[in-house]
N, C-alpha and C positions, 0 to 999 in steps of 0.2 A: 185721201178723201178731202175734197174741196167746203169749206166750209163757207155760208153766207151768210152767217153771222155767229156768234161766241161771247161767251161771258164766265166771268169767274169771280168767285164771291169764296170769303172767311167770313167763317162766322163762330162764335163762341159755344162751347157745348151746353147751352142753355135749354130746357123745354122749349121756354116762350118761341124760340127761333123756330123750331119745327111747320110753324103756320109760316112763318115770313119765307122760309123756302120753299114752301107751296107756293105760296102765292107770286113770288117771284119765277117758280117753274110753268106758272098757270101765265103771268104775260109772259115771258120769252116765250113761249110755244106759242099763242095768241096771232104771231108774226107769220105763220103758218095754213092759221086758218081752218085750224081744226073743229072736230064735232065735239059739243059736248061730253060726251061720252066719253071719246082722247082725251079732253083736258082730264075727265074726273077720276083716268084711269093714269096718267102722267101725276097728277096731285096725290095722286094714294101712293104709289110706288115710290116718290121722293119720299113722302112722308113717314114709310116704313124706314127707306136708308139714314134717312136721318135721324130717325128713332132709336134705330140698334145703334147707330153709333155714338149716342148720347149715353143712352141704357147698358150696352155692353162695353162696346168698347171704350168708352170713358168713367163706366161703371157710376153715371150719375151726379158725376164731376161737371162743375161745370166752369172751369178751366181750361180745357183741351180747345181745339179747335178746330173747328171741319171745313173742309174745301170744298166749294161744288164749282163746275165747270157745266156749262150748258153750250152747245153746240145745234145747228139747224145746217141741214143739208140742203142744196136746189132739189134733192130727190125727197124731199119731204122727211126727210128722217130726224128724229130727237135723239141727241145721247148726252146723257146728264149723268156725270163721274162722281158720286162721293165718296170725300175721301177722311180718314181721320187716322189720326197715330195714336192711339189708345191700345190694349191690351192684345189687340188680333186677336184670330179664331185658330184654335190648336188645330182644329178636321172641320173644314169648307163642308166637306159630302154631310157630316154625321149634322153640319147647324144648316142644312138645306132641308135635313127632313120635317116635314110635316110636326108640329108638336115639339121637338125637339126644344128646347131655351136653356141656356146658362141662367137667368134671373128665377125669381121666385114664380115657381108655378101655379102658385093660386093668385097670382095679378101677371104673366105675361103668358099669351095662349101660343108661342112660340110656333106664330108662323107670318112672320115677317116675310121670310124669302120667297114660304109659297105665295104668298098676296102677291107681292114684286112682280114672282115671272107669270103669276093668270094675268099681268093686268099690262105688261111689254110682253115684246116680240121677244126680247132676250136679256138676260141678266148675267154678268161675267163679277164671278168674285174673288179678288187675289186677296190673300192673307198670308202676316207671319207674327206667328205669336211674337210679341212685345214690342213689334215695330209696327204695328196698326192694319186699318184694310180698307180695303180701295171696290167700292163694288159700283159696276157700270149698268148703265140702264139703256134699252134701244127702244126707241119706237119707231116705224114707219105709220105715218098717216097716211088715212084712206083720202086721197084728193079728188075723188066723185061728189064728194058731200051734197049728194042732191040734185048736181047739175046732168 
């Protein structure tokens, strides 16, 4: 796949970071010329991956480090990678469902992943317990936007 433009960023497993890679996923896509909407459904979806992997996979530490990769296609497409080496997910299937959370239940509503895939085209998540996990995001934008 031909890429027309790419970026990659570390950043520390801090909360505060959570907005800064919003907002960094919200201009890199910007370049694209997306609706509203894309952007606010591209903001939400980084925001959950880089949540869980503050929240689980670093279990709160904030230490660890997360990698994001953001990529734009000519075919309008987003795929934003994060990544982190934190504790990994034992069973992908059993942390995809709905409700499901490793943290405390009466402060997380344990549905990260379902937000993720309502709000992209597609979400790929590779894990291995105590080498970290890698979960991919796709969007294709609509490029009628009106016209």
């Amino acid at each position: 796949m031909e890429y027309i433009n790419q970026i990659k960023l570390e950043m520390r497993s801090k909360s505060e970071n959570e907005a800064f890679a919003r907002s960094v996923a919200a201009a890199f896509t910007s370049q694209l010329d997306p609706t509203v909407e894309e952007l606010t459904d591209i903001k939400t979806a980084i925001s959950e991956a880089v949540s869980n992997a503050i929240i689980h996979g670093y279990q709160d530490r904030d230490d660890g480090i997360i990698k994001i990769e953001m990529a734009a296609t000519a075919t309008s497409k987003i795929i934003i990678v994060v990544e982190d080496k934190g504790v990994g997910i034992e069973d992908i299937e059993k942390a995809r469902e709905p409700l499901f959370t490793t943290g405390n239940s009466e402060e997380r509503s344990g549905m990260g992943f379902t937000v993720m895939e309502s709000f992209m085209d597609k979400v790929i998540v590779e894990s291995k317990p105590g080498e970290g996990t890698r979960v991919t995001l796709i969007k294709v934008l609509d490029q009628t936007n009106g016209f």
